[in-house]
C-alpha positions in Angstrom: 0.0 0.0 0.0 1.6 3.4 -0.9 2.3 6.3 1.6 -0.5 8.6 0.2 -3.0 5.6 0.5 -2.4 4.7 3.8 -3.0 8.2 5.2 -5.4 8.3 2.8 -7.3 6.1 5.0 -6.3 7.6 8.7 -8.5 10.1 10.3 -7.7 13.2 10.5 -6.5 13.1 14.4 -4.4 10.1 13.2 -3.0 12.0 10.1 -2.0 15.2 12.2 0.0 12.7 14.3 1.8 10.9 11.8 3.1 14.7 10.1 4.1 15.1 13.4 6.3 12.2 13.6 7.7 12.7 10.2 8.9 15.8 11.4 10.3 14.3 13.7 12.4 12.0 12.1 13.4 14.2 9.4 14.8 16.4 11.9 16.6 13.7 13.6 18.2 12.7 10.2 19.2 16.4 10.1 20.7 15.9 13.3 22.8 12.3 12.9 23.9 14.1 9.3 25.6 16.7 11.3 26.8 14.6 13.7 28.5 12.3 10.9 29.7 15.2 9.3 31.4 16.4 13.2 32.8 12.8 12.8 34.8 13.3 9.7 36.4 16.5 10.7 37.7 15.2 13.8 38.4 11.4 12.7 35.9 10.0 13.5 34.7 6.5 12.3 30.9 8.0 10.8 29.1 5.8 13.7 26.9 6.6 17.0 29.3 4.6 18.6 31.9 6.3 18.0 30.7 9.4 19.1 29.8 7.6 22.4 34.1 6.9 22.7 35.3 10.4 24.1 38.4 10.4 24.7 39.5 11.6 28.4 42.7 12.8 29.3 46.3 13.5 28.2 47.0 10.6 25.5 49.0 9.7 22.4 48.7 7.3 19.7 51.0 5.8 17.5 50.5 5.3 13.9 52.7 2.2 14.0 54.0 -0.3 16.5 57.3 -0.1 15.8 57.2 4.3 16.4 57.3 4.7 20.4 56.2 8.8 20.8 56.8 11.0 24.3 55.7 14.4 24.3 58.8 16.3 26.3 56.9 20.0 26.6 53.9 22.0 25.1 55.1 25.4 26.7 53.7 28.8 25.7 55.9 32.1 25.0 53.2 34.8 24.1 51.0 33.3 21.7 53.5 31.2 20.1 53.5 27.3 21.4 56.4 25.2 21.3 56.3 21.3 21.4 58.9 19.0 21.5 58.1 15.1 20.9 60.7 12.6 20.8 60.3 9.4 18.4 61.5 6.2 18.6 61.7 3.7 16.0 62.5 0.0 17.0 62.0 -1.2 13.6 64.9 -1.3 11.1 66.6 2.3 10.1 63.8 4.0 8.6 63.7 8.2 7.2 60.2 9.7 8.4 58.4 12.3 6.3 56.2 14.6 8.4 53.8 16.7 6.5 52.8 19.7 8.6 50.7 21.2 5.6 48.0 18.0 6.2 48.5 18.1 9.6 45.4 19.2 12.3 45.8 21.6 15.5 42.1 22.2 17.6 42.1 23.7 20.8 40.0 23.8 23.3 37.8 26.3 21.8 37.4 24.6 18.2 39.6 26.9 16.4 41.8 25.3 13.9 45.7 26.5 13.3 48.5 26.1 10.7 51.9 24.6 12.2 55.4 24.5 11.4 57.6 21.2 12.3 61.1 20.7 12.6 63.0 16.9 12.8 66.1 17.5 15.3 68.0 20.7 14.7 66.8 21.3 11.0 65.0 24.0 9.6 61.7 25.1 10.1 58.8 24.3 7.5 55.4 24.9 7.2 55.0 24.4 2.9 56.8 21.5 2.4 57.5 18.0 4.3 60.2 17.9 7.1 62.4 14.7 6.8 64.7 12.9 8.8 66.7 9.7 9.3 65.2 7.4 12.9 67.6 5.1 13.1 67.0 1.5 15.3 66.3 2.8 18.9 67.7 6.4 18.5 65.2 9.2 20.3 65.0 11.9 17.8 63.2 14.9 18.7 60.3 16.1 16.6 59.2 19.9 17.1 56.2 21.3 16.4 55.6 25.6 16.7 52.1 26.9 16.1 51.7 30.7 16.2 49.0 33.3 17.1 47.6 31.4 19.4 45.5 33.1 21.9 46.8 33.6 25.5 43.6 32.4 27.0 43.9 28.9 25.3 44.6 26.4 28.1 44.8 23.0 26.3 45.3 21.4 22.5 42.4 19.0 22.1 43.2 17.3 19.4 46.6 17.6 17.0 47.3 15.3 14.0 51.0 14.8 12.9 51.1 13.4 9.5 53.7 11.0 8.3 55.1 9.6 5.0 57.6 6.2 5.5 56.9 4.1 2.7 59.2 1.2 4.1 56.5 1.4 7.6 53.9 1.8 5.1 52.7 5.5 6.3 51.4 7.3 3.7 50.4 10.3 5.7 46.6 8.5 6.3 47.6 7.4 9.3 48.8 10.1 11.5 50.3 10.5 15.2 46.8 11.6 17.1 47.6 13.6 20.4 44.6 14.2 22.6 43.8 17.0 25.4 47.5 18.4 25.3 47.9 21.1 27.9 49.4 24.3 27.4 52.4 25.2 29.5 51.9 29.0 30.2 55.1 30.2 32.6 53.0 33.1 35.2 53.7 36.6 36.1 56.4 37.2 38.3 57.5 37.2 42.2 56.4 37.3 45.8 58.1 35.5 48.9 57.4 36.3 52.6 60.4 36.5 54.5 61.9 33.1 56.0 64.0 31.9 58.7 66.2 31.1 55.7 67.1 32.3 52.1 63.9 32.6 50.3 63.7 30.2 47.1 63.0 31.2 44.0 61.5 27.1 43.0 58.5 27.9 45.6 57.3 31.1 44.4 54.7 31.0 41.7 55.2 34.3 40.6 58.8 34.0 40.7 58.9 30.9 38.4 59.0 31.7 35.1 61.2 29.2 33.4 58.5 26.1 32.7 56.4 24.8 35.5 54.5 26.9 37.2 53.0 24.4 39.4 55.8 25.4 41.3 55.4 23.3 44.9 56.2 19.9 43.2 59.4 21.1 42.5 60.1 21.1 46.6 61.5 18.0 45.5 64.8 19.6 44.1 65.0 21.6 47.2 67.5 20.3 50.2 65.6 19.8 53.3 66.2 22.9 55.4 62.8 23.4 56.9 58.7 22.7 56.5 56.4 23.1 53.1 54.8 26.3 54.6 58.0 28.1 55.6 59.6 27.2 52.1 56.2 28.1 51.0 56.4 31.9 52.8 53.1 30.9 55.0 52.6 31.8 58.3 50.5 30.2 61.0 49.7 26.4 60.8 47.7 26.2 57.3 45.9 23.3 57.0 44.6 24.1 53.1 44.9 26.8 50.3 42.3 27.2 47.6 43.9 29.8 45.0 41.5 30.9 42.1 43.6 32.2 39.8 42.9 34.7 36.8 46.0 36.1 34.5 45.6 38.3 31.2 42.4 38.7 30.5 39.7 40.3 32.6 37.4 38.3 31.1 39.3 35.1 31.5 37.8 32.1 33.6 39.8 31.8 37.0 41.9 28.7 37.2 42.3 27.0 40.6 44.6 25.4 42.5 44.1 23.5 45.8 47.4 23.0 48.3 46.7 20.6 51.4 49.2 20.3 54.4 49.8 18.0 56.8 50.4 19.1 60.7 53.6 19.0 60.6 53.8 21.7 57.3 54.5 19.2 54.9 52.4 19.3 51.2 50.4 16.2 51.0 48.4 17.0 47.9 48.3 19.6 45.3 45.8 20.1 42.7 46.3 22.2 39.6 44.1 22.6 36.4 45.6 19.6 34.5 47.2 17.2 37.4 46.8 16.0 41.0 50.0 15.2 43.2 49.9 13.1 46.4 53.0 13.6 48.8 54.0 10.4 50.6 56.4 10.2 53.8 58.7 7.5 55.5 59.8 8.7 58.9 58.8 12.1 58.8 60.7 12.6 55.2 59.2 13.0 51.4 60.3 9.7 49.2 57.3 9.8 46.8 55.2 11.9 44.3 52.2 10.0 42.7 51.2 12.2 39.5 47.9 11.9 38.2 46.0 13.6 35.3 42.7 15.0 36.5 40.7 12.3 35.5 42.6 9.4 36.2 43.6 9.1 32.4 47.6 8.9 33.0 49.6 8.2 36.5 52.9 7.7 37.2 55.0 7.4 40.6 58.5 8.5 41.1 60.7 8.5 44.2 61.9 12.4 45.6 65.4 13.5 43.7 67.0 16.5 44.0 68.8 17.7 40.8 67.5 15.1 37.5 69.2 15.3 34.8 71.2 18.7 35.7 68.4 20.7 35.8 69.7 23.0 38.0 73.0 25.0 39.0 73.4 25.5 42.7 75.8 27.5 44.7 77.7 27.3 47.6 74.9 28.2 49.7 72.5 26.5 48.2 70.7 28.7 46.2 69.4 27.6 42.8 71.4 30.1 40.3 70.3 28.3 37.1 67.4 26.3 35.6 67.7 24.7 32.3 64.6 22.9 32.4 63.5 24.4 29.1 66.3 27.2 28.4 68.9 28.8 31.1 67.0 30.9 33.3 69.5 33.2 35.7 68.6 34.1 39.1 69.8 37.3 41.2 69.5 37.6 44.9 68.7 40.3 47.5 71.7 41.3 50.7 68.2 39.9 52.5 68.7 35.8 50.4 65.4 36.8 48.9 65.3 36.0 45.3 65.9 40.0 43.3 65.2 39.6 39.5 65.7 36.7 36.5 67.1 36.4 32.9 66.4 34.9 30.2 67.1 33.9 26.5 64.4 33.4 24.3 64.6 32.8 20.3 61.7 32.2 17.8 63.8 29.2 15.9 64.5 31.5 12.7 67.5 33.2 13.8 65.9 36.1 16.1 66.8 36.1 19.4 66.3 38.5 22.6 66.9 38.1 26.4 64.6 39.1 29.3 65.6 40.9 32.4 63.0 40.9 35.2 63.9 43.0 38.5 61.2 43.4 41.4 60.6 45.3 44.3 59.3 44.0 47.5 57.0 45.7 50.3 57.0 45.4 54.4 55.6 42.4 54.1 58.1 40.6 51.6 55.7 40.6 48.5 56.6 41.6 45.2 54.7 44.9 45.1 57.0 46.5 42.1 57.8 44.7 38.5 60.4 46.1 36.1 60.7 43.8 32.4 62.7 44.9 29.7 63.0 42.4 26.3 66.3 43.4 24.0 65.9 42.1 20.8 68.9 41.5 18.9 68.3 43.7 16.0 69.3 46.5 19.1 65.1 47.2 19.1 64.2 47.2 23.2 60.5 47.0 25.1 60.3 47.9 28.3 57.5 48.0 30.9 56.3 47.7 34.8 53.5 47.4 37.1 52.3 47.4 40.3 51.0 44.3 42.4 48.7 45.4 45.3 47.7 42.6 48.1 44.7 42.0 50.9 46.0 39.9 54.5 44.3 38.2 56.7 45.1 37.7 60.6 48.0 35.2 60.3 49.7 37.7 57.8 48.8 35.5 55.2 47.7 37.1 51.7 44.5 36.8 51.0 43.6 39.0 47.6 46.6 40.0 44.9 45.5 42.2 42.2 47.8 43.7 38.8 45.2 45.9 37.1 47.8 47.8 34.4 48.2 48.3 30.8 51.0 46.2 30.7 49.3 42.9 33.0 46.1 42.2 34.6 46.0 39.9 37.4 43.6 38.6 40.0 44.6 35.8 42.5 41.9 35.1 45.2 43.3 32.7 47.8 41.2 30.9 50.9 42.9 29.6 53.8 42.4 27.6 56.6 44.0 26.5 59.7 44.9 24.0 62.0 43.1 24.9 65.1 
């Protein structure tokens, strides 16, 4: 019996309900169209399934059994993002062809960017294919710089590094997928309450400015000369710090970090935007870290050290005088031990360079209160600026409220604390 037939033969409270429900599914063909359509652009496999498999957390997936990828950083100078992977092959000697023309970059927000990749210490391309020798078990580092990026954007949701190797049988259809990277943005500058000891430059996350900015984990490079909250600048026995932080952008949503102590002033967990970290102790002293990515995606353990890999140059008196986590960072010191300005040297990959002098002020309280920058360029070109950092304290002495409202930096930290009765 045809269509027009069979309504022909409904009544007319019947036939009103049956256009109904065609409009229904019409629309709901409309919808599983776009959603296919969502699929394809973001590699999907064109199934309700598959949009069903989100995928959580930091992750990385190789193309080919044989190619091991690590993702060393994704850090953020401006709006230009810097990522360095390293590649193993354990197959036989193979050269790798990475197209960065085909490749995808999505961030958080949906917004799509070009990229430009480099295979060790070679040049820069963005136009044609960047090629490289990965010999049997050899790490080679694999670069990837995407520009214009907007200071706001926290995390890459989903990047696509294409790959030609015949002899693997790559033919650029079956890239390296990288999911829910985050961004590595180094914060403001410096504030340190005055210690029993030589302030630290490692615990102060405005002060940190050479990579991680999460900065109490890295405690674990510091010797032991005293508790979490002293090396911390907090007075009083704080028993938890929620910090909501906003940097840039007025309009910016507030990041927030969660610090926990035990009684004895020792960090037991730490919460940042991307990561958890749980402190453990045998007799009374830190000998484990357990990282975790916020959902639960990607843990790993490791035992306390105090200089890996060289990071750091100490002196006599133990101060840290030089990071080389991601470039040297140089740091100068007050008559007082507290921590007086940093340098650094910066280059864009393509031959321009410029170093960055920071020198701060502090007020009665041993907070930053004064900022002075300058960038020289090496063409001789210079930029220089400063602000002003005002704060709010509560009983113990504690800040409470520190606010940069300038032309040259906006910044609104919000911290709440609370004791140990």
């Amino acid at each position: 019996m045809g269509l027009s037939m069979l309504l022909g033969a409904l009544p007319v409270g019947e036939m009103e309900a049956q256009g109904f429900l065609d409009k229904v599914v019409k629309g709901l063909e409309k919808t599983n169209q776009a959603l296919e359509s969502a699929d394809r652009l973001f590699g999907g496999q064109n199934t309700q399934r598959s949009r069903r498999k989100a995928v959580k957390g930091f992750r990385i997936e190789s193309p080919h059994p044989d190619l091991e990828i690590s993702c060393e950083r994704c850090i953020a100078s401006s709006t230009t993002v810097l990522m360095d992977f390293y590649v193993v092959n354990y197959g036989a000697d193979a050269t790798l062809d990475f197209m960065p023309y085909n490749n995808v970059a999505i961030d958080d927000a949906g917004t799509q960017y070009a990229m430009q990749v480099r295979v060790a210490d070679g040049e820069w391309v963005s136009a044609t294919s960047a090629a490289g020798l990965f010999p049997t078990e050899v790490p080679i580092k694999l670069s990837v710089q995407i520009k214009d990026v907007p200071e706001e954007v926290q995390m890459f949701r989903r990047l696509h590094l294409n790959i030609n190797c015949p002899r693997l049988n790559l033919r650029g259809s079956d890239p390296i997928k990288v999911y829910n990277l985050p961004i590595l943005r180094r914060p403001p500058i410096a504030m340190t309450r005055p210690m029993p000891h030589p302030a630290h430059p490692l615990v102060d996350p405005l002060v940190q400015l050479s990579g991680m900015s999460y900065s109490p984990v890295l405690i674990s490079y510091i010797p032991d000369d005293g508790n979490d909250l002293s090396r911390m600048g907090l007075a009083g026995k704080v028993r938890q710090i929620q910090e909501k932080r906003i940097d840039g952008n007025p309009n910016g949503k507030a990041q927030t970090h969660l610090y926990r102590f035990n009684e004895a002033g020792m960090l037991e967990y730490v919460e940042t935007p991307f990561w958890r970290y749980h402190f453990s102790y045998q007799d009374g002293k830190r000998y484990k870290i357990t990282e975790e990515y916020e959902d639960g995606s990607s843990t790993k353990e490791y035992t306390v050290f105090k200089d890996k890999d060289n990071r750091f140059v100490f002196g006599d008196d133990g101060k840290v005088l030089e990071d080389n986590l991601y470039f040297p960072v140089k740091y100068a010191y007050a008559e007082t031990g507290t921590c007086s300005g940093i340098s650094y040297q910066e280059d864009d990959g393509e031959g321009n360079e410029w170093l960055v002098t920071v020198r701060f002020t502090r007020n009665g309280q041993g907070n930053i209160s004064h900022i002075q920058e300058q960038t020289s360029f090496s063409d001789g070109a210079k930029n220089a600026r400063q602000y002003e950092i005002k704060y709010q304290y509560d009983a113990q002495g504690n800040w409470t409220s520190l606010r940069c409202d300038s032309e040259a930096k906006y910044m609104d930290w919000q911290r709440t604390l609370e004791y140990y009765e």
